[in-house]
N, CA, C and O atoms as a Maestro MAE file, in Angstrom:
{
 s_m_m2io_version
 :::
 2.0.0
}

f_m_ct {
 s_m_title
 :::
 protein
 m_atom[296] {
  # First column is atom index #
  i_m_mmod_type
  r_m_x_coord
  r_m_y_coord
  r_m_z_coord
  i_m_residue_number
  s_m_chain_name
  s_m_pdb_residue_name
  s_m_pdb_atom_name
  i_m_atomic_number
  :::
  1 25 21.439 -0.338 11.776 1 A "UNK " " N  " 7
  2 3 20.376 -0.271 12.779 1 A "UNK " " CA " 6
  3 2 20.648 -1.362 13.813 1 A "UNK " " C  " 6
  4 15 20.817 -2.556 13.566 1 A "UNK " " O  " 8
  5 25 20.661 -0.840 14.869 2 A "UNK " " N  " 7
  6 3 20.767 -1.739 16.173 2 A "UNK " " CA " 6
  7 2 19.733 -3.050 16.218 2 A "UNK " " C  " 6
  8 15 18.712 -3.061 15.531 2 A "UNK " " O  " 8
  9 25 20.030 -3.930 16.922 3 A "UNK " " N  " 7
  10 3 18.724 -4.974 17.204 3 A "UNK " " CA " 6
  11 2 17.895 -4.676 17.797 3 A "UNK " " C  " 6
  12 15 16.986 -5.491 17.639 3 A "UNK " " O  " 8
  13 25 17.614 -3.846 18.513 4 A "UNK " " N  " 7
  14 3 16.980 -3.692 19.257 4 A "UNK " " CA " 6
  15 2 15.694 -2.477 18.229 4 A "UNK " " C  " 6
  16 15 14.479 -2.584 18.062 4 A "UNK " " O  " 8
  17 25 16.337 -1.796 17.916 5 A "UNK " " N  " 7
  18 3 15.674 -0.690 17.079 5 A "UNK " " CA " 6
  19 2 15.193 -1.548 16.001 5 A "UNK " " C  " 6
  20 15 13.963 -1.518 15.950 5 A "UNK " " O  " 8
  21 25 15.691 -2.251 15.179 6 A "UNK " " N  " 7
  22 3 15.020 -3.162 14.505 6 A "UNK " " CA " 6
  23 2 13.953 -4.104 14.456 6 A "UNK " " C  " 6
  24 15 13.153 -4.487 13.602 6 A "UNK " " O  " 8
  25 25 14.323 -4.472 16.232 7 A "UNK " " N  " 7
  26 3 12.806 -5.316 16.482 7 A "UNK " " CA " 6
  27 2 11.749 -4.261 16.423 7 A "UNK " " C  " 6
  28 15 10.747 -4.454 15.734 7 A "UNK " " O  " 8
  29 25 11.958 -2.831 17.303 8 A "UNK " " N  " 7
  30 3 11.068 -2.440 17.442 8 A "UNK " " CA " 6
  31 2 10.185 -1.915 16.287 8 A "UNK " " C  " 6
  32 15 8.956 -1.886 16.345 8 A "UNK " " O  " 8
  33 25 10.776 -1.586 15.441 9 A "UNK " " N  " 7
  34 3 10.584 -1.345 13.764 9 A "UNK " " CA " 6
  35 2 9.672 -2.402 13.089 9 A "UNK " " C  " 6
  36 15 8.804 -2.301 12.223 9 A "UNK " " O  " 8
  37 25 10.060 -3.220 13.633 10 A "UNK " " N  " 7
  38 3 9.353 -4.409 12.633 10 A "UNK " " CA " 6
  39 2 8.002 -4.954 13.824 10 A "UNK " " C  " 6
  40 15 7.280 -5.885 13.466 10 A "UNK " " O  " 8
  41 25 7.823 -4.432 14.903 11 A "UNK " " N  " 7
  42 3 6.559 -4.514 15.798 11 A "UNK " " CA " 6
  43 2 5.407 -3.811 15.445 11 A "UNK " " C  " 6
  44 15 4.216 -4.093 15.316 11 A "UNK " " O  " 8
  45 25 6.679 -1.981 15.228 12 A "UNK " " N  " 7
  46 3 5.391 -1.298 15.032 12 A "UNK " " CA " 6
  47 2 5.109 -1.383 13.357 12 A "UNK " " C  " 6
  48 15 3.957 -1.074 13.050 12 A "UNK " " O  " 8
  49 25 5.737 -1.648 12.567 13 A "UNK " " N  " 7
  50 3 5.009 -1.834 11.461 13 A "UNK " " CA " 6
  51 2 3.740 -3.486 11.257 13 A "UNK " " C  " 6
  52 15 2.752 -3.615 10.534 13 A "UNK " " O  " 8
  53 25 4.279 -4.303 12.082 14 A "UNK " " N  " 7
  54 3 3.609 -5.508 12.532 14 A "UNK " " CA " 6
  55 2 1.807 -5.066 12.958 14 A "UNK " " C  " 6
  56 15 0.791 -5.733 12.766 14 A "UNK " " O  " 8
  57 25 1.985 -3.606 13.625 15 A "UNK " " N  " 7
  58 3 0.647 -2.898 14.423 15 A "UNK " " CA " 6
  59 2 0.002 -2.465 13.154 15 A "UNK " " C  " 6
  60 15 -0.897 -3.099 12.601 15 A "UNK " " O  " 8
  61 25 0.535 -1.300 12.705 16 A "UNK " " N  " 7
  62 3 0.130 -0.449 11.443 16 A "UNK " " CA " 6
  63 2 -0.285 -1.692 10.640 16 A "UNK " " C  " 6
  64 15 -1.504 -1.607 10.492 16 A "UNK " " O  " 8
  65 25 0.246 -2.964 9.975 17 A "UNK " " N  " 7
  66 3 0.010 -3.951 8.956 17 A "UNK " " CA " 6
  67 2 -1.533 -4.207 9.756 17 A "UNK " " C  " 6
  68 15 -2.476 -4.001 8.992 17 A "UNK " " O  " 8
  69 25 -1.791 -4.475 10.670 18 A "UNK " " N  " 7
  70 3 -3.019 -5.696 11.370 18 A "UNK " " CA " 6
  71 2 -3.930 -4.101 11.391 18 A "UNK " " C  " 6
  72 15 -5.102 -4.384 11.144 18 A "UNK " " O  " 8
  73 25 -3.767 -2.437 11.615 19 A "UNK " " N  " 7
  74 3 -4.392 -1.830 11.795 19 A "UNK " " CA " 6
  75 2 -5.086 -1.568 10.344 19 A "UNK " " C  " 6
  76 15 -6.302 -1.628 10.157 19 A "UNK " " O  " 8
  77 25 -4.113 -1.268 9.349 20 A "UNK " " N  " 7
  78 3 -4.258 -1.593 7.853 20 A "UNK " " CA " 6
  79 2 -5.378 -2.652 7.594 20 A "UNK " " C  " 6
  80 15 -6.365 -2.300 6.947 20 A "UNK " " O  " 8
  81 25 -5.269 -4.057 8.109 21 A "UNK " " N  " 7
  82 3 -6.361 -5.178 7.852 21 A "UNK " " CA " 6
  83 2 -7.719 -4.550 8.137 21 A "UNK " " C  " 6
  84 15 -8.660 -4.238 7.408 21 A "UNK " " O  " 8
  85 25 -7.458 -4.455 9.694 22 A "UNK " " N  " 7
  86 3 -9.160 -4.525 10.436 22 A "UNK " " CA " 6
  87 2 -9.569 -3.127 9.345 22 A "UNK " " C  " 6
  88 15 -10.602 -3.492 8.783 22 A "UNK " " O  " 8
  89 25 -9.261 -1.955 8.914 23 A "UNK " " N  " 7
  90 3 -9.641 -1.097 7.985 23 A "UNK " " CA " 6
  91 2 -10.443 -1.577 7.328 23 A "UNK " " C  " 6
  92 15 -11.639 -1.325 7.179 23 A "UNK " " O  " 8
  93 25 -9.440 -2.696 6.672 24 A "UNK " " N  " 7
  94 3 -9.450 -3.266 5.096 24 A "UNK " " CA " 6
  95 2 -9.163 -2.167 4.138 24 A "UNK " " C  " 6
  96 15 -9.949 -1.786 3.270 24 A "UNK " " O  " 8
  97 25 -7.685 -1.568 4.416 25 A "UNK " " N  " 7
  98 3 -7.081 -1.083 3.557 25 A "UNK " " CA " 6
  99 2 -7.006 -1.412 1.824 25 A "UNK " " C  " 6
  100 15 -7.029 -0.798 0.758 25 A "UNK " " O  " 8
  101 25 -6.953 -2.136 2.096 26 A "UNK " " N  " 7
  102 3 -6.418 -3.151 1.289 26 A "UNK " " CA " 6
  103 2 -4.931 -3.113 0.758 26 A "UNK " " C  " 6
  104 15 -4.791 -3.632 -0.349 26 A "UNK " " O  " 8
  105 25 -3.774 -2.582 1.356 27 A "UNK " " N  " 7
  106 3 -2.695 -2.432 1.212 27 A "UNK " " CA " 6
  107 2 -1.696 -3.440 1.902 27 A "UNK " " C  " 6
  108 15 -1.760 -3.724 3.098 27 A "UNK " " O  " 8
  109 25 -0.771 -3.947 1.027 28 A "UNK " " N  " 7
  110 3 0.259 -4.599 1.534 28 A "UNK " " CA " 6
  111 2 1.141 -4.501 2.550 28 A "UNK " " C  " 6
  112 15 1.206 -3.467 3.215 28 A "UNK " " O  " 8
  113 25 1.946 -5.595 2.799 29 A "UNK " " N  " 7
  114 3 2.728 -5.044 4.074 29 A "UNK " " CA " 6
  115 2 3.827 -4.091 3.676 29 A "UNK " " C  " 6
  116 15 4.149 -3.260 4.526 29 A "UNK " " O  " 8
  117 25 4.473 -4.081 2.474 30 A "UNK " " N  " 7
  118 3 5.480 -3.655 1.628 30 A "UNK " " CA " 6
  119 2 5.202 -1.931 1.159 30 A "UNK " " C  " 6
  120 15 5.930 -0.939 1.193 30 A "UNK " " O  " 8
  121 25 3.775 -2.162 0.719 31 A "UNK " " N  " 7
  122 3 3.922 -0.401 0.463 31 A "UNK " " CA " 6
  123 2 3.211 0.401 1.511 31 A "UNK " " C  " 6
  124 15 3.184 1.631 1.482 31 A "UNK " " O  " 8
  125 25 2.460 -0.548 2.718 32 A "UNK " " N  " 7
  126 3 2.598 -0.064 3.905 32 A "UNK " " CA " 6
  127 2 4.082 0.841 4.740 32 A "UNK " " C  " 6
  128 15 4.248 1.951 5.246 32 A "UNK " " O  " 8
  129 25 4.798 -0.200 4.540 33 A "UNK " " N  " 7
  130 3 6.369 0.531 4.964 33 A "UNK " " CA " 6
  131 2 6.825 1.256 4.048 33 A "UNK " " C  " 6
  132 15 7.725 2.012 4.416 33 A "UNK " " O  " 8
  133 25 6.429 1.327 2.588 34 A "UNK " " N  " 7
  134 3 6.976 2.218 2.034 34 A "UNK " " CA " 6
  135 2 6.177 4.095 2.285 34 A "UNK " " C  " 6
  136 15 6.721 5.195 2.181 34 A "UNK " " O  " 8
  137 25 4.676 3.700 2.646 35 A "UNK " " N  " 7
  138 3 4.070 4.867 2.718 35 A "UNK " " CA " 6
  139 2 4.461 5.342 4.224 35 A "UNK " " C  " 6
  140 15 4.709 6.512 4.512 35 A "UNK " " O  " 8
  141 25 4.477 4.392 5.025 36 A "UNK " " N  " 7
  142 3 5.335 4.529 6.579 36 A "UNK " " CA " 6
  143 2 6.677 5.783 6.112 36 A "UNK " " C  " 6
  144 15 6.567 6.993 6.312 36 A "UNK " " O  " 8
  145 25 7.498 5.318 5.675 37 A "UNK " " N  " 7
  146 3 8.934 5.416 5.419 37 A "UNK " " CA " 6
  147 2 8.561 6.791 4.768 37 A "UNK " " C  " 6
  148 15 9.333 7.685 5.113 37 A "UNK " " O  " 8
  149 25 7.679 7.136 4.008 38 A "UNK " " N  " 7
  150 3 7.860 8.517 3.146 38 A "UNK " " CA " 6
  151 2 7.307 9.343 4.219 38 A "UNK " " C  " 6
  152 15 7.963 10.376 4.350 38 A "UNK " " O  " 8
  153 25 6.161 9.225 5.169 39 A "UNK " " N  " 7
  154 3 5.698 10.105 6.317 39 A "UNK " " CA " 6
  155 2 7.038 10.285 6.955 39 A "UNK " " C  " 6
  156 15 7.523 11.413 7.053 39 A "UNK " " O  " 8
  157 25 7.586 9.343 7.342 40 A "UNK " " N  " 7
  158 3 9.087 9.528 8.231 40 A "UNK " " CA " 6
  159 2 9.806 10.245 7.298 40 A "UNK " " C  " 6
  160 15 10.750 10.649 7.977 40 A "UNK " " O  " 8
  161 25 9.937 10.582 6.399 41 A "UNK " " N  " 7
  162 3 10.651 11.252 5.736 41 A "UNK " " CA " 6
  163 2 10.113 12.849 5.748 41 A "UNK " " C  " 6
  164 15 10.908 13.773 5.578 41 A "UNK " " O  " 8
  165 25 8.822 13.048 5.945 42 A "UNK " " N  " 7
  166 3 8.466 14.434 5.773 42 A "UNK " " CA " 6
  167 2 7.022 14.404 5.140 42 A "UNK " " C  " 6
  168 15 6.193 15.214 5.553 42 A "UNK " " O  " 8
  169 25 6.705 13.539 4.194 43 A "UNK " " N  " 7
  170 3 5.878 13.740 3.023 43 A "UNK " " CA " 6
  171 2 4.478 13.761 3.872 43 A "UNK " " C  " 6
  172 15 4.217 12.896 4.708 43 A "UNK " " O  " 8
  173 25 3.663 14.783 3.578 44 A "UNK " " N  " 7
  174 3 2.202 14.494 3.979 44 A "UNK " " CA " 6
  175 2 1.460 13.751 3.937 44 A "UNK " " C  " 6
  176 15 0.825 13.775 2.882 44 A "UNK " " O  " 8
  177 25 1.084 12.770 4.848 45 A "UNK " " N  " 7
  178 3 0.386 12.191 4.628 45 A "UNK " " CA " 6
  179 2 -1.219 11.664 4.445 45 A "UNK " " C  " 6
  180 15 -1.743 10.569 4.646 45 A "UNK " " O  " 8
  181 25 -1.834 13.177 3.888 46 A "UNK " " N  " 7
  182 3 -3.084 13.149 3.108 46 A "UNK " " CA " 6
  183 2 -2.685 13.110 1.721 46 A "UNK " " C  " 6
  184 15 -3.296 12.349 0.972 46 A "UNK " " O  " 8
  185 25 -1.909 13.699 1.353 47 A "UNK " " N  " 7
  186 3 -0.958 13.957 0.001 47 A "UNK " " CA " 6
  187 2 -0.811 12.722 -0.579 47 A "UNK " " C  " 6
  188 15 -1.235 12.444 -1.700 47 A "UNK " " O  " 8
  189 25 -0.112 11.833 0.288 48 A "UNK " " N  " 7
  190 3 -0.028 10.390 0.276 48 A "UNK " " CA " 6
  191 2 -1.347 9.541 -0.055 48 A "UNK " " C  " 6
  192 15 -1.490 9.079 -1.187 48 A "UNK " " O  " 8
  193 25 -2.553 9.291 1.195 49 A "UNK " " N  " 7
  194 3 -3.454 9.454 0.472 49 A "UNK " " CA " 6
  195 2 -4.198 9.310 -0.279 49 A "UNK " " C  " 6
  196 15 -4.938 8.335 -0.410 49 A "UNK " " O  " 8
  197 25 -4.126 10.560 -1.118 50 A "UNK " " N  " 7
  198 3 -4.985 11.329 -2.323 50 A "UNK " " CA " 6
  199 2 -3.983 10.327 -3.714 50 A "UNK " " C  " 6
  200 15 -4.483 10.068 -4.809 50 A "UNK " " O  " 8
  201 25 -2.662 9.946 -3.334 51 A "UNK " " N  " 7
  202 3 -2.184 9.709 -4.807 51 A "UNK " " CA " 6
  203 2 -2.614 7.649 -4.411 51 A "UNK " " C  " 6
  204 15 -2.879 6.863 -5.320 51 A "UNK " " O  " 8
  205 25 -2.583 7.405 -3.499 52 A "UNK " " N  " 7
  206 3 -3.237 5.959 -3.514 52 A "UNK " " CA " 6
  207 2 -4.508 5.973 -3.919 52 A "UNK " " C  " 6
  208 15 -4.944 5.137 -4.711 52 A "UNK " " O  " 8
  209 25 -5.188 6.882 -3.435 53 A "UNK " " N  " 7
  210 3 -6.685 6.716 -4.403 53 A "UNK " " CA " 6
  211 2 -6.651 6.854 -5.340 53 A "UNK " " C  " 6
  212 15 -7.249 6.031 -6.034 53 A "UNK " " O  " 8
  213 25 -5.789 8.209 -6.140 54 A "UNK " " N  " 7
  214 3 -6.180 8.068 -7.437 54 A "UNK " " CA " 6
  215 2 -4.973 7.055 -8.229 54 A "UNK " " C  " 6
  216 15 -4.808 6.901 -9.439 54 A "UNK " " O  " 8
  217 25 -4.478 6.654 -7.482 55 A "UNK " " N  " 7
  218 3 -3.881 5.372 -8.803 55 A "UNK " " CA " 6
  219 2 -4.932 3.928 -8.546 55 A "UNK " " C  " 6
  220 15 -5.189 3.296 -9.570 55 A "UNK " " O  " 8
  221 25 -5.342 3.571 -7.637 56 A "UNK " " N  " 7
  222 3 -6.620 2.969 -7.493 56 A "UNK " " CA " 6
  223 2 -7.468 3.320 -8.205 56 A "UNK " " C  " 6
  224 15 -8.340 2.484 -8.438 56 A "UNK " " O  " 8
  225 25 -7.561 4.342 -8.693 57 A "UNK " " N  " 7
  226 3 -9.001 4.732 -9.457 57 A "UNK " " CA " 6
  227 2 -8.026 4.630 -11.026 57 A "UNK " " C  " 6
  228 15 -8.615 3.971 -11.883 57 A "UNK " " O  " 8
  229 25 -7.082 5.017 -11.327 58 A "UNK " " N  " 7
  230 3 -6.554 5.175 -12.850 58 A "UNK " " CA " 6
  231 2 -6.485 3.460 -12.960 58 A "UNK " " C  " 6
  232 15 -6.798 2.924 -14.023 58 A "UNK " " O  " 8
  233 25 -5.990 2.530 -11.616 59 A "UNK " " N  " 7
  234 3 -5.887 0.947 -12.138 59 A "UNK " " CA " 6
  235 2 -7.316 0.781 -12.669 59 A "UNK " " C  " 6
  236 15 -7.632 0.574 -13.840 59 A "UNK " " O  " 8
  237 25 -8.435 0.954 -11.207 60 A "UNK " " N  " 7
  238 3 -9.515 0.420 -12.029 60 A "UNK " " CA " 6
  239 2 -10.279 0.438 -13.440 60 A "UNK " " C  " 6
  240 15 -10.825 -0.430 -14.120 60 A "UNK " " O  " 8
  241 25 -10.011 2.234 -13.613 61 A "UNK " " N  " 7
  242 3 -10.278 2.805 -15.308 61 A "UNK " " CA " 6
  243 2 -9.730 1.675 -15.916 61 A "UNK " " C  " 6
  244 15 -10.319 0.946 -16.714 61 A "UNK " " O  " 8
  245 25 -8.724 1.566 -15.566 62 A "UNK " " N  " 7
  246 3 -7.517 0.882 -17.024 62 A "UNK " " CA " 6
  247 2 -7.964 -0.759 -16.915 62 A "UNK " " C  " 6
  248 15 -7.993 -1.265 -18.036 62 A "UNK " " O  " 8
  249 25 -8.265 -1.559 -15.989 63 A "UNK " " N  " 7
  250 3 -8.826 -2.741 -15.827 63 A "UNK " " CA " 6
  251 2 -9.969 -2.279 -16.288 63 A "UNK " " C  " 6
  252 15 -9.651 -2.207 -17.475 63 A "UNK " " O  " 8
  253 25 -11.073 -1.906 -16.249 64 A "UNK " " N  " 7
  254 3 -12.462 -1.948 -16.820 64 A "UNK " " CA " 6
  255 2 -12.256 -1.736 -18.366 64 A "UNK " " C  " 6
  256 15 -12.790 -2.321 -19.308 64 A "UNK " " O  " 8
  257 25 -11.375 -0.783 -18.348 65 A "UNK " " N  " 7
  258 3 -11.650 -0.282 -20.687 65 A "UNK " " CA " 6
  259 2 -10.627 -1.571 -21.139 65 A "UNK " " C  " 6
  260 15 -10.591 -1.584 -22.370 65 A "UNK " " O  " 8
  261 25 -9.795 -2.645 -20.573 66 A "UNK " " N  " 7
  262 3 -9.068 -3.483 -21.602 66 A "UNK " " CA " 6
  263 2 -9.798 -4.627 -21.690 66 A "UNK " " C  " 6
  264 15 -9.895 -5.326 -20.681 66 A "UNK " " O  " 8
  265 25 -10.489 -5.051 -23.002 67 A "UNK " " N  " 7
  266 3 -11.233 -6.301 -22.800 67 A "UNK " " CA " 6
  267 2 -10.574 -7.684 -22.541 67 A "UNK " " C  " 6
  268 15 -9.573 -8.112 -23.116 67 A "UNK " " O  " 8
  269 25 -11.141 -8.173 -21.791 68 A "UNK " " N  " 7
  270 3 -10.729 -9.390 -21.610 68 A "UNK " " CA " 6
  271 2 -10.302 -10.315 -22.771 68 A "UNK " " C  " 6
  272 15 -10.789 -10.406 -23.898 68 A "UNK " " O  " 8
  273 25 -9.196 -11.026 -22.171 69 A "UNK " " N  " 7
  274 3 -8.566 -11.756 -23.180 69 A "UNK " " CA " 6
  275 2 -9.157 -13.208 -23.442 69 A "UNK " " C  " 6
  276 15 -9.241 -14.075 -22.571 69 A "UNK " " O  " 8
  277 25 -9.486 -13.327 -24.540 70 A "UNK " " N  " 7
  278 3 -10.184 -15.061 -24.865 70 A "UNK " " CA " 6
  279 2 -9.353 -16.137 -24.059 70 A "UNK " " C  " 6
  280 15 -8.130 -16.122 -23.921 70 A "UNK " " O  " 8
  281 25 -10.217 -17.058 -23.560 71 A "UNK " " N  " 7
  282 3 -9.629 -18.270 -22.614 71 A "UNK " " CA " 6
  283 2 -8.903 -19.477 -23.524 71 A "UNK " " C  " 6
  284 15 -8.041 -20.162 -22.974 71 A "UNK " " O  " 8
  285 25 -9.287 -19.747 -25.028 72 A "UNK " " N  " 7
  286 3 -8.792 -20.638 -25.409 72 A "UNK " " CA " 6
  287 2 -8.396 -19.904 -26.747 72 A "UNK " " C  " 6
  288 15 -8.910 -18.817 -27.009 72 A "UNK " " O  " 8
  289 25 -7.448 -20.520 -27.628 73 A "UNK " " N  " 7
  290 3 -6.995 -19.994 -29.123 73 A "UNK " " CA " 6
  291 2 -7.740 -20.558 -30.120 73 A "UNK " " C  " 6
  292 15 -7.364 -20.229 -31.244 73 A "UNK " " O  " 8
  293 25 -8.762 -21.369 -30.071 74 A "UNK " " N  " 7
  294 3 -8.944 -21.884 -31.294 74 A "UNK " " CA " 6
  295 2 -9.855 -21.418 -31.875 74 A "UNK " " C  " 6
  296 15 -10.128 -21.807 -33.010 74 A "UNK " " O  " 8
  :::
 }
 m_bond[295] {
  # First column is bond index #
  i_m_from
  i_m_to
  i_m_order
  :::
  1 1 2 1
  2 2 3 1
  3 3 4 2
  4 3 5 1
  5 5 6 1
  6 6 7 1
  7 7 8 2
  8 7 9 1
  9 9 10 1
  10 10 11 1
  11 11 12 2
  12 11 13 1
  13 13 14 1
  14 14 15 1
  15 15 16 2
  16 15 17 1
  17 17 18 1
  18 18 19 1
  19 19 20 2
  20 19 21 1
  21 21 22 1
  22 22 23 1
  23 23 24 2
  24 23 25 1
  25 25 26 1
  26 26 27 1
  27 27 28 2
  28 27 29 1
  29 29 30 1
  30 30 31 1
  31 31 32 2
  32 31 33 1
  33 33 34 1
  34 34 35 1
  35 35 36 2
  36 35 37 1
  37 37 38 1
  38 38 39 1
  39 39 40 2
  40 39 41 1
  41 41 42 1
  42 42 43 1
  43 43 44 2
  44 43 45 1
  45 45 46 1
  46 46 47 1
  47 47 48 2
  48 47 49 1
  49 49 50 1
  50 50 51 1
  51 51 52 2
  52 51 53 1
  53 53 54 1
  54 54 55 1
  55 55 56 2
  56 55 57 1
  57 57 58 1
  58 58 59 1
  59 59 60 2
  60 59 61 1
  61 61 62 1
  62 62 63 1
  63 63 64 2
  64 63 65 1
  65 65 66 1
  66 66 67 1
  67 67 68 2
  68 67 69 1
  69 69 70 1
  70 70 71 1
  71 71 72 2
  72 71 73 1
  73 73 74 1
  74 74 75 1
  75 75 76 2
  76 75 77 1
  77 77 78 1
  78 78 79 1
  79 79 80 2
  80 79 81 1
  81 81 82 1
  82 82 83 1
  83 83 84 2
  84 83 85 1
  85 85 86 1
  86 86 87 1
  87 87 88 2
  88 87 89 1
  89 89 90 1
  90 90 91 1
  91 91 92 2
  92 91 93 1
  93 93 94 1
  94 94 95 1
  95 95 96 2
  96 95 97 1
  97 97 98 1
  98 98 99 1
  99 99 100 2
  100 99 101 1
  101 101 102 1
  102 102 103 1
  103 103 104 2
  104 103 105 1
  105 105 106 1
  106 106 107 1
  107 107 108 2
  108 107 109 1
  109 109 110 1
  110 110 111 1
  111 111 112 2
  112 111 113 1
  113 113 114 1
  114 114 115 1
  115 115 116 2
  116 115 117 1
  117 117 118 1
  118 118 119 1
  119 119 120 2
  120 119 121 1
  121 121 122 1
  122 122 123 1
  123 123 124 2
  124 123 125 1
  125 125 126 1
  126 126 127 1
  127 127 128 2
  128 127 129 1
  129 129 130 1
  130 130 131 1
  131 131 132 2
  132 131 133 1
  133 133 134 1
  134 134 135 1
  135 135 136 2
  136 135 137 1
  137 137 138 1
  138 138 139 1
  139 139 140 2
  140 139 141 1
  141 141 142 1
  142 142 143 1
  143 143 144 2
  144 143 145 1
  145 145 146 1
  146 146 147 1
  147 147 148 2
  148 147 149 1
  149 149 150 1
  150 150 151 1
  151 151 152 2
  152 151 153 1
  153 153 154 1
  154 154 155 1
  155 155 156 2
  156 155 157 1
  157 157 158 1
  158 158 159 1
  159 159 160 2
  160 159 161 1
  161 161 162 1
  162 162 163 1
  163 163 164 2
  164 163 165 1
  165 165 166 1
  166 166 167 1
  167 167 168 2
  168 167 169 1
  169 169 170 1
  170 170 171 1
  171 171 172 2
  172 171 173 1
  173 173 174 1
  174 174 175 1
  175 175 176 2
  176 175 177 1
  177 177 178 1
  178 178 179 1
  179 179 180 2
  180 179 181 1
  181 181 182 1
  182 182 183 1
  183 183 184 2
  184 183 185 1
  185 185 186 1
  186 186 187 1
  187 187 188 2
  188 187 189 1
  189 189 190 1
  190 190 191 1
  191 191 192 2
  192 191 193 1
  193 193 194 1
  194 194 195 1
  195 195 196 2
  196 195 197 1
  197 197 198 1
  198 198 199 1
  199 199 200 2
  200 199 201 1
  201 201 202 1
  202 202 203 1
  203 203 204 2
  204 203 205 1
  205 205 206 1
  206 206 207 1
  207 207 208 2
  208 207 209 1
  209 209 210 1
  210 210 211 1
  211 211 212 2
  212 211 213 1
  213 213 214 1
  214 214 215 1
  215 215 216 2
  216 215 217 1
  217 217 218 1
  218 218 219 1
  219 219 220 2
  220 219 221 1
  221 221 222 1
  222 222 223 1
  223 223 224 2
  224 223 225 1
  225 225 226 1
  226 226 227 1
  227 227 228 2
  228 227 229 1
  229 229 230 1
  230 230 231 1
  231 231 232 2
  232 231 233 1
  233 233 234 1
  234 234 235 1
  235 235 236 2
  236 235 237 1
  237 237 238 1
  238 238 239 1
  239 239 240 2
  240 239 241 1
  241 241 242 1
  242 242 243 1
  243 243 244 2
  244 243 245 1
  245 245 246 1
  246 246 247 1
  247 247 248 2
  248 247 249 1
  249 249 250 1
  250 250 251 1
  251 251 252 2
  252 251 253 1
  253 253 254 1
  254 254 255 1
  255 255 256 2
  256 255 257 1
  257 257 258 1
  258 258 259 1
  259 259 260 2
  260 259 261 1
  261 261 262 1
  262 262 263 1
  263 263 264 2
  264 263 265 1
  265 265 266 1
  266 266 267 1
  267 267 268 2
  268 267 269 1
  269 269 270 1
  270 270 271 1
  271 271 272 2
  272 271 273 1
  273 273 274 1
  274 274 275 1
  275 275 276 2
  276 275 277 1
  277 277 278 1
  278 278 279 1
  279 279 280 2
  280 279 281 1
  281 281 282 1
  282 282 283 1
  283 283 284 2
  284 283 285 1
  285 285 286 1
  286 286 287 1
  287 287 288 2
  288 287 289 1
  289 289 290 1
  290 290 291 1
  291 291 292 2
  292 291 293 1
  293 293 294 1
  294 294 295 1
  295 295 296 2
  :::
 }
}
C-alpha cells in the first residue's frame, strides 16, 4: 500500500473510531477495522451487526451465570 493510501486509511478509520465513540459503540479501534475490513470485503453489514449483538448478549449470559470468584484464600 502506497503512503499516501495508507494515510488515507488510517484518517478514515481515525473518523469511523471518534464516530464509533460519540455512538458509544462501545467497540474498539481494532475490531472496528476488522468489521470495516469484512464490509470491504462484501459481508453485510446488518449481518455483521446482528452477530456483535448477539455475542454481547452470549458474553453477558456467560458473565452473569459464573459466580464470582472469592477475593482472598483463607
Amino acid at each position: 500500500m502506497d503512503p499516501e493510501a495508507a494515510r488515507t486509511a488510517r484518517e478514515s478509520l481515525d473518523l469511523a473510531f471518534h464516530m464509533s465513540n460519540i455512538l458509544d459503540t462501545g467497540l474498539d479501534r481494532h475490531t472496528l477495522s476488522v468489521l470495516i475490513a469484512l464490509c470491504d470485503l462484501g459481508v453485510n453489514p446488518e449481518a455483521l451487526a446482528a452477530v456483535v449483538k448477539e455475542l454481547r448478549r452470549e458474553k453477558n449470559s456467560l458473565s452473569s451465570s459464573v459466580p464470582a470468584a472469592p477475593s482472598s484464600l483463607s
